[in-house]
N, C-alpha and C positions, 0 to 999 in steps of 0.2 A: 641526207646528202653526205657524202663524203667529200675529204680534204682534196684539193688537191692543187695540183701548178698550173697556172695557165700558159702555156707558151704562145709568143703572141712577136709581130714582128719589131713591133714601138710604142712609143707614149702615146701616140695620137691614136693608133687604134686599142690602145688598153682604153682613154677616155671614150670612144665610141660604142666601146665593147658595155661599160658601164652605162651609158647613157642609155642603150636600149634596153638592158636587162634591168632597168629605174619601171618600166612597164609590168614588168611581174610583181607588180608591189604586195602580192601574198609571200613572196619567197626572197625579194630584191636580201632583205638581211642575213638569207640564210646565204643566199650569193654572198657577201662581201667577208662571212666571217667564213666559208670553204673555201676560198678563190683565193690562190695568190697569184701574184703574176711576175713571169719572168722576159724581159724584152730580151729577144736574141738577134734582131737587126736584119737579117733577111727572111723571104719563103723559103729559102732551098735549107736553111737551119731550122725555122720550123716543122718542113718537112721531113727533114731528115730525122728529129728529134721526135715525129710522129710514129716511122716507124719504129725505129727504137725502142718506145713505148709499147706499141704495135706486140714487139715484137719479146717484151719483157725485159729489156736489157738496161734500163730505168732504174735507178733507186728509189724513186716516186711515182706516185703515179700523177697522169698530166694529162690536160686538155690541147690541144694544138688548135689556134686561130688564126687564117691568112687571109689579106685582104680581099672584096670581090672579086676582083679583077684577077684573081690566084686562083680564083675557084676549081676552072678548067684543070691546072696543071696537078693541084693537091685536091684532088678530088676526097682524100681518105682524113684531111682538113675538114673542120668546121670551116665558112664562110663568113666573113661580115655581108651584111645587104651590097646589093647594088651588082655593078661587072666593071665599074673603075676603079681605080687609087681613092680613099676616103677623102682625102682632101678635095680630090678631083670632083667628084661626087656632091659633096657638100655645097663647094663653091659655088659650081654649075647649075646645080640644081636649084641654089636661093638665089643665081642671077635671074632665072629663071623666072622668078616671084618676084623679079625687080626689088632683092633685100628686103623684104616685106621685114618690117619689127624691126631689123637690125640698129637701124637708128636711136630706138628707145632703148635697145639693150646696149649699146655702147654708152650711147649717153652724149653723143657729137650729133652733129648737124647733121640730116641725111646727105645731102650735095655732096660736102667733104667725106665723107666716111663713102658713100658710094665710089665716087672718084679713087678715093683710095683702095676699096674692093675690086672694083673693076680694072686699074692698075696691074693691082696684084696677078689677078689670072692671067694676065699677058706674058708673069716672069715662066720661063720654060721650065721652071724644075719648081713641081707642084709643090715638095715639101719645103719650100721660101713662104710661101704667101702665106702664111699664119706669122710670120715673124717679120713681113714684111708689113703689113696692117700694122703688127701691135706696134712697132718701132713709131709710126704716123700715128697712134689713135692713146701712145703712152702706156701701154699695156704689155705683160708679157706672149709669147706667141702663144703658151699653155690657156691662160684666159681668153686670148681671141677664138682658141680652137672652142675651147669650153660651150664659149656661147655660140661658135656657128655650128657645131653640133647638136646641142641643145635645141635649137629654132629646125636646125633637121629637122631632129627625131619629130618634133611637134607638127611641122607643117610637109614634110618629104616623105616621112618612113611609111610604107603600106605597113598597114594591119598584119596582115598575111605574112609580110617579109619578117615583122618584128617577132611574131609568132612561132616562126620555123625556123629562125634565130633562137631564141630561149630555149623553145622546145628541145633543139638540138643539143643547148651547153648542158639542160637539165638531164637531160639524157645520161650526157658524161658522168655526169656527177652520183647519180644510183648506182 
């Protein structure tokens, strides 16, 4: 593999981006010692900064990653899974499973920690509820993300989607 920059839009999806490249466990270390990563805060920066790269105008060379939900517009992007917002996604998706685990992994009472979950998704601007959880459950919003991305990856992510995810960064990276 070669070095290289990840361009990616936040924290939340560089943790996501890790989480599922944890499944390549033949090459996960050769990911994290090539991978750097840079947050540039929106899609239209990491697309612009795609073709850029694209286009050699780069001092480095670089991966570009945008959220599902970007897929459409940055087609010449890598994808994260899914066609939401990650957080969107995440949330949704373990109400879905009625928080299954969550409980044991916070380490709170189901009742309150659901109440608290279920809150959360009601706030209209998706990237609150990670820091709105941890503020109720004493945690930072980085570690509440941690672990609802983790119980994702484990109990949400297709096979398939995880697959053609990796596949695609390993790609970059040859």
């Amino acid at each position: 593999f070669m070095s290289k920059i990840l361009i990616i839009e936040d924290e939340e999806a560089i943790a996501f981006m890790w989480e599922i490249l944890k499944r390549d466990t033949d090459n996960y270390d050769a990911y994290r010692k090539k991978i750097s990563t840079r947050v540039v805060g929106s899609c239209s920066v990491v697309g612009t900064l795609n073709d850029l790269a694209k286009n050699g105008k780069l001092p480095y060379k670089s991966i570009s990653i945008v959220d599902g939900d970007k897929r459409e517009e940055y087609r010449d992007c890598i994808s994260l899974p899914g066609n939401k917002a990650p957080e969107r996604m995440v949330f949704e998706d373990l109400k879905e499973r009625n928080w299954e685990h969550l409980d044991d992994r916070f380490g709170i009472g189901a009742g309150l920690l659901f109440q608290y979950l279920n809150d959360a998704v009601l706030l209209t601007d998706h990237h609150e509820w990670t820091a709105y959880v941890g503020d109720k459950v004493k945690k930072s919003k980085d570690s509440v993300w941690d672990i609802m991305v983790n119980e994702w990856c484990k109990q949400c992510l297709d096979d398939s989607d995880a697959t053609n995810f990796i596949n695609a960064v390993r790609e970059k990276l040859t």
